[in-house]
N, C-alpha and C positions, 0 to 999 in steps of 0.2 A: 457168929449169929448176927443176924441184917438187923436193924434197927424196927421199930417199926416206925410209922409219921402221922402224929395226929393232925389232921387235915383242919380241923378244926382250928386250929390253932394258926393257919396257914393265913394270909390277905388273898384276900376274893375279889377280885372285879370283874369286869367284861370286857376281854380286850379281845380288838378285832385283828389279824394279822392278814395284809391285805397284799394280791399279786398280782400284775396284769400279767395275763397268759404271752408268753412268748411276742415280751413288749416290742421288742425292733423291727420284727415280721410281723406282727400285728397292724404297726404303725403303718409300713408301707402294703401291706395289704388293704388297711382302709383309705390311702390314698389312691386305691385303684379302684376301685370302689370292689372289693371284694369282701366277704365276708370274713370276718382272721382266722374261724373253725375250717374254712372251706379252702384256702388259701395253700398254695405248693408255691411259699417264698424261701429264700434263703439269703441272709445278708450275710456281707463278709468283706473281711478290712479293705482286701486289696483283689480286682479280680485276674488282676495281671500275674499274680505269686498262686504258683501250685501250693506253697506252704500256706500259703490265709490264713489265719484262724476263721473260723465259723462264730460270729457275733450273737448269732439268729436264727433260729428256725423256726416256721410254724408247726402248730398242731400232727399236722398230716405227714409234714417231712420228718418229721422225728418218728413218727408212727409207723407210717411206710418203708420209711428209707432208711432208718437209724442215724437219722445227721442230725447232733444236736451242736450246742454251745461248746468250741472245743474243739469241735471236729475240724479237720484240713481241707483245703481245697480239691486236691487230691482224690479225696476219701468221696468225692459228691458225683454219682453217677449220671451217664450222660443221659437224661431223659427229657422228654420234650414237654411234658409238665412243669419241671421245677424252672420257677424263677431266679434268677442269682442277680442280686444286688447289693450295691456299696451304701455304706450304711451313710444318714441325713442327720448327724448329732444336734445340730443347729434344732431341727424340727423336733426331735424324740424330747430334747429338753424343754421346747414349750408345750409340747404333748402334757408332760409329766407337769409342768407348772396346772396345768389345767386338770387335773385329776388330782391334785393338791389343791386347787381353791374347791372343786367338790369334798373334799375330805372336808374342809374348815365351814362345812353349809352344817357336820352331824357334829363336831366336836371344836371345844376351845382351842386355844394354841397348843398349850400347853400340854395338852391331852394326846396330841401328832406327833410321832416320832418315826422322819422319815428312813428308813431303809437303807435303802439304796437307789436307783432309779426308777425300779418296776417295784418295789415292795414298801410297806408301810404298818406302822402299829399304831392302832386308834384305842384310846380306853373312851368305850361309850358308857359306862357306868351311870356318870352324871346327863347322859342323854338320853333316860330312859321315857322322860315325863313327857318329851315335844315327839319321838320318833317311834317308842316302843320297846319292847323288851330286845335284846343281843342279835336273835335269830331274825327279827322283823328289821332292824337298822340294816345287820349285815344284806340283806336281799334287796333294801330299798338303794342301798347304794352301789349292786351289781345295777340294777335298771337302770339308776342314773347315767352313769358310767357311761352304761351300752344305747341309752337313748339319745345321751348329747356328743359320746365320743364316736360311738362302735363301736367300743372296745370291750372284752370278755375277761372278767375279773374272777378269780376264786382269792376263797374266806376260809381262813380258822379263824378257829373262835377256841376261846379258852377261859380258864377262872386267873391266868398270868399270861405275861409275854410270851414264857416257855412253851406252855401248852398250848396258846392260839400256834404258835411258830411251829411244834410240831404237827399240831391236826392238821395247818397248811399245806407242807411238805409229804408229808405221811397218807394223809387221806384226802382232802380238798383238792386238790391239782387233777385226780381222778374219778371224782365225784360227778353224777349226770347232773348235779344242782350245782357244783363248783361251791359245796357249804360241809364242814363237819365242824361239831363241836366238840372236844373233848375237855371234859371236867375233873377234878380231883379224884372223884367217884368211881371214873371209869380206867385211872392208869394201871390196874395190872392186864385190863383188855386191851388198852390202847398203843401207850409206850413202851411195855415188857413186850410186847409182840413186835416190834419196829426188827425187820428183818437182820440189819446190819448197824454195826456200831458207828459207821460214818454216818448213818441216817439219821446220827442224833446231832442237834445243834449243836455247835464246839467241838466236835471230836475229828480230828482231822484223822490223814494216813498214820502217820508218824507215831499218833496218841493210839491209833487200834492197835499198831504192832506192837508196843510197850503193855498195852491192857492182856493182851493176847499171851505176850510172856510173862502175865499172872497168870493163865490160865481165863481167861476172862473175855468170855466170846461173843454174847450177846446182851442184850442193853438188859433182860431178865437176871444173867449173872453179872451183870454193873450194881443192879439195886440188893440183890444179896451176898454183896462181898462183904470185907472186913472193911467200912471208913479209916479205922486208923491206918491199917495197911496201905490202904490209896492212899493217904497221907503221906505217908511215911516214903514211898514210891513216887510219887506225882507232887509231891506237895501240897499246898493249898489249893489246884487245880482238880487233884485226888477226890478232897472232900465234896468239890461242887459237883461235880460228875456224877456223885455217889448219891447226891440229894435231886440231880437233874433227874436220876433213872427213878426217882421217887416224883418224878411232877413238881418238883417243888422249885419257888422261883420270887423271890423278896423284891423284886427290882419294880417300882412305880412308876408308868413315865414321867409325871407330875415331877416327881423325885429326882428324876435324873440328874448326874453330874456328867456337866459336858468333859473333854478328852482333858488331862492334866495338863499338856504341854502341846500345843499347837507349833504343828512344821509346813513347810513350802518344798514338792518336793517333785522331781519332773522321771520318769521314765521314759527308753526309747527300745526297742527291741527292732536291730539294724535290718537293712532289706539284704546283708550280708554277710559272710564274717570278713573283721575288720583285722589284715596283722600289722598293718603300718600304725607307728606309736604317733606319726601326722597326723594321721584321717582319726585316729580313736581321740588325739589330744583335739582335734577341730568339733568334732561332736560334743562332746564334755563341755566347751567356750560356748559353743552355740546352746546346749539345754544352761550353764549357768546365769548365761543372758538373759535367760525367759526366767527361771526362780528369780533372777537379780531385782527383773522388773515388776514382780508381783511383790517382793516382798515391798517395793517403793510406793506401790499403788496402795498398800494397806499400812502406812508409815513404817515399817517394821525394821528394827535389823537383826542380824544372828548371831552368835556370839559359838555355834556349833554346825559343822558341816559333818556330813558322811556321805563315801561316795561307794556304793555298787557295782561292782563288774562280774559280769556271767559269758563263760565261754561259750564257744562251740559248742554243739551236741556231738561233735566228732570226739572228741577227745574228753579222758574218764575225769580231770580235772572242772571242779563246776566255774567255779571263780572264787570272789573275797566282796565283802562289806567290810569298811574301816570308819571311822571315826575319828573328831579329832576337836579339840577345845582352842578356839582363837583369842588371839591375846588381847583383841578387844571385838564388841559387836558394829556389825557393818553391813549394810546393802549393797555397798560398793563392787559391779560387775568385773573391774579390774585387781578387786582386793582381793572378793571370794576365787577366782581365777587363782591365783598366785598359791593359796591353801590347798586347793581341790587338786594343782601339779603336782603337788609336795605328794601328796595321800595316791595320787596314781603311779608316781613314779617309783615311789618308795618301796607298793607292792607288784607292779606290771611285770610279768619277767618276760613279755615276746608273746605271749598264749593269745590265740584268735579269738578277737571278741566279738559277742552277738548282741548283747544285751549292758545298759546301761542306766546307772539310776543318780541321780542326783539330790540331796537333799540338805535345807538349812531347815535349822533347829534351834533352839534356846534362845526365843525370840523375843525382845524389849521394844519398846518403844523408838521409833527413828530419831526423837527427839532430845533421848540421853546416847547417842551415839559416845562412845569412848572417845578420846583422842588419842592420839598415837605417839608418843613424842619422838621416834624414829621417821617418821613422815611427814618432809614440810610442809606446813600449812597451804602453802600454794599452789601445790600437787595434789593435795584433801578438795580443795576447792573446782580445781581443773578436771578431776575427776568426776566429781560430781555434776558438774555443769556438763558433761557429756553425754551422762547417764538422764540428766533428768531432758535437756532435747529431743536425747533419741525415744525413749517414755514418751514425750507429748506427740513429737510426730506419728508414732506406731497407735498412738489412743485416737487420733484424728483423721489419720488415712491407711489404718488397717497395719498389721505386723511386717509385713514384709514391704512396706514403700520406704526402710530405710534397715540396711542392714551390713554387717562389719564386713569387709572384702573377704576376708579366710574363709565366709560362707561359700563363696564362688571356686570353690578349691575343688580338687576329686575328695570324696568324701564326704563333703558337707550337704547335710539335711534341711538346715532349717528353711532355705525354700521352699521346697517340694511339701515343707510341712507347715508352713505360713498360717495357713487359711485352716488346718484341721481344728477339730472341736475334740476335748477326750482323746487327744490321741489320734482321730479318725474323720475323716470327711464331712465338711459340713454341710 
């Protein structure tokens, strides 16, 4: 028997869950001066790779053509409408700084809590006195948007994060007002009707196929299941799930606690597969160099690496994630090196790799750096005076006006990826 949820009893505010409509094709459509509802754009990483990912699409190309976020190069038919362009990170990121100082004209800081690049949660609660009630903020700041950017934004709104984030997804995105509000009042119209269980926030593939061998099909049978059961099954992710399919959602931005443990961490996904253990060990030196240099730029060192590798899609092996604890914490680009061969070598058995992640963790201050007492002090020093040159020259005259010979090797990226912003052209 399902619980029931006195709503009552629940925190109430006004939060706005905010999205710009097919931000990247948006972007470069207003640089054309096109309108971004009207727009046949498609960005994409690379236009030279049949593989691409699909970064971007507007309105019409999803609609038309079904090419969204995802989609292959491949997959984008040859018509003499669609646009296809490499995406301008450089630009998209002061786009978005700029639709972040409009957010900070309806709410305090505090009250922002950005997203991701195109998305954003605003509690306008305390901004009811200077702008108006929920529904009148959310509308004044579509106009904003679209008067001083161009740009076409949809709104949830909700009585929590949860339920602005589902009326977003759910109803807003297809709204002829680009607005839905859904409140506690309306979840068994609302959220028990959400068609599919991936359409709820948190629930990925993985979590539907586990729900699914409960018997557990749609987000109406998530809110009348057994809690302890999901418990017991899922764990503590069980019980939120079970309270999510009830609207329910404790989290305040105010309140927020930021991430436990801050990491530096670099991906690369190859324009190849890679079987030479040369080209794969050259790649790995060259993404450690750029974490090495971030984490110097922000005093930092690590005290914990893990390194990623993802096969081919030829073959049914995926790859490995390892991890691994150092005997003392360090920035040092030729320290982290020497850990990060150990963890490749240890697990690489020859398999073709595509895909590549780097990452330091368990991060202290630069300034209690460990010693080492295996490492002469004049080699601690030698090294670092390497790493902090090559830092200043790459801070002054861009990343790639100095860079390790191995880069120049077959294999090596970090050229060709110097100047990328995200990953991707800036």
């Amino acid at each position: 028997m399902a619980m029931q949820i006195d709503y009552t009893k629940m925190p109430k505010r006004d939060i706005l869950c905010i999205d710009v409509k097919s931000f990247f094709a948006s972007v470069e459509a207003v640089r054309r001066k096109i309108h971004p509802l009207s727009a046949y754009i498609v960005v994409i990483s690379n236009k030279n790779r049949p593989g691409s990912v699909v970064l971007a699409s507007s309105p019409k190309v999803k609609k038309e053509f079904g090419i969204k976020t995802g989609s292959r190069a491949y997959e984008i038919p040859d018509d003499r409408r669609l646009m296809i362009v490499e995406p301008s990170m450089a630009l998209y990121l002061k786009v978005n700084q700029m639709i972040i100082n409009i957010f900070k004209r309806f709410v305090a800081d505090e009250d922002l809590f950005i997203y991701s690049i195109d998305e954003a949660f605003l509690d306008v609660t305390a901004s009811r006195r200077l702008f108006g009630d929920k529904v009148d903020i959310a509308q004044k700041i579509q106009r904003t948007i679209f008067k001083e950017l161009k740009l076409v934004v949809t709104i949830g709104i909700g009585d929590n994060p949860l339920l602005a984030k589902l009326a977003l997804d759910n109803e807003a995105k297809e709204a002829p007002d680009g607005l839905a509000y859904w409140p506690y009042e309306r979840v068994k119209e609302t959220v028990w009707r959400i068609p599919e269980l991936t359409d709820m926030w948190g629930i990925s593939g993985g979590y539907q196929k586990r729900l699914h061998n409960m018997g557990i099909y749609t987000v109406y049978d998530l809110a009348h299941a057994d809690p302890f059961k999901l418990k017991k099954r899922l764990g503590i992710l069980g019980h939120q799930l079970y309270y999510h399919a009830w609207g329910v959602d404790y989290s305040v931005l105010s309140e927020r606690v930021g991430p436990k443990e801050k990491s530096y961490s670099k991906g690369q996904i190859l324009m190849r597969d890679y079987y030479s253990e040369q080209e794969v060990v050259l790649v790995i030196q060259e993404m450690i160099d750029e974490v090495a240099m971030r984490l110097r730029r922000h005093q930092a060192a690590a005290s914990g690496i893990a390194l990623g590798i993802s096969y081919s899609r030829d073959i049914e092996e995926k790859g490995f994630r390892h991890q691994m604890l150092l005997p003392r914490s360090t920035n040092s680009t030729k320290e982290l090196a020497v850990y990060f061969m150990q963890l490749f070598k240890r697990y690489w058995r020859g398999q073709p790799v595509r895909q590549i992640q780097v990452t330091c963790s368990k991060l202290a201050p630069a300034d209690y750096e460990q010693l080492d007492l295996f490492t002469p002090a004049e080699l601690d020093e030698k090294n670092h005076a390497i790493d902090t040159v090559m830092d200043e020259i790459r801070q002054r005259y861009g990343k790639d006006s100095i860079f390790r010979a191995h880069s120049l090797m077959k294999g090596g990226t970090f050229l060709q990826r110097a100047n990328h912003v995200g990953g991707h052209k800036g």
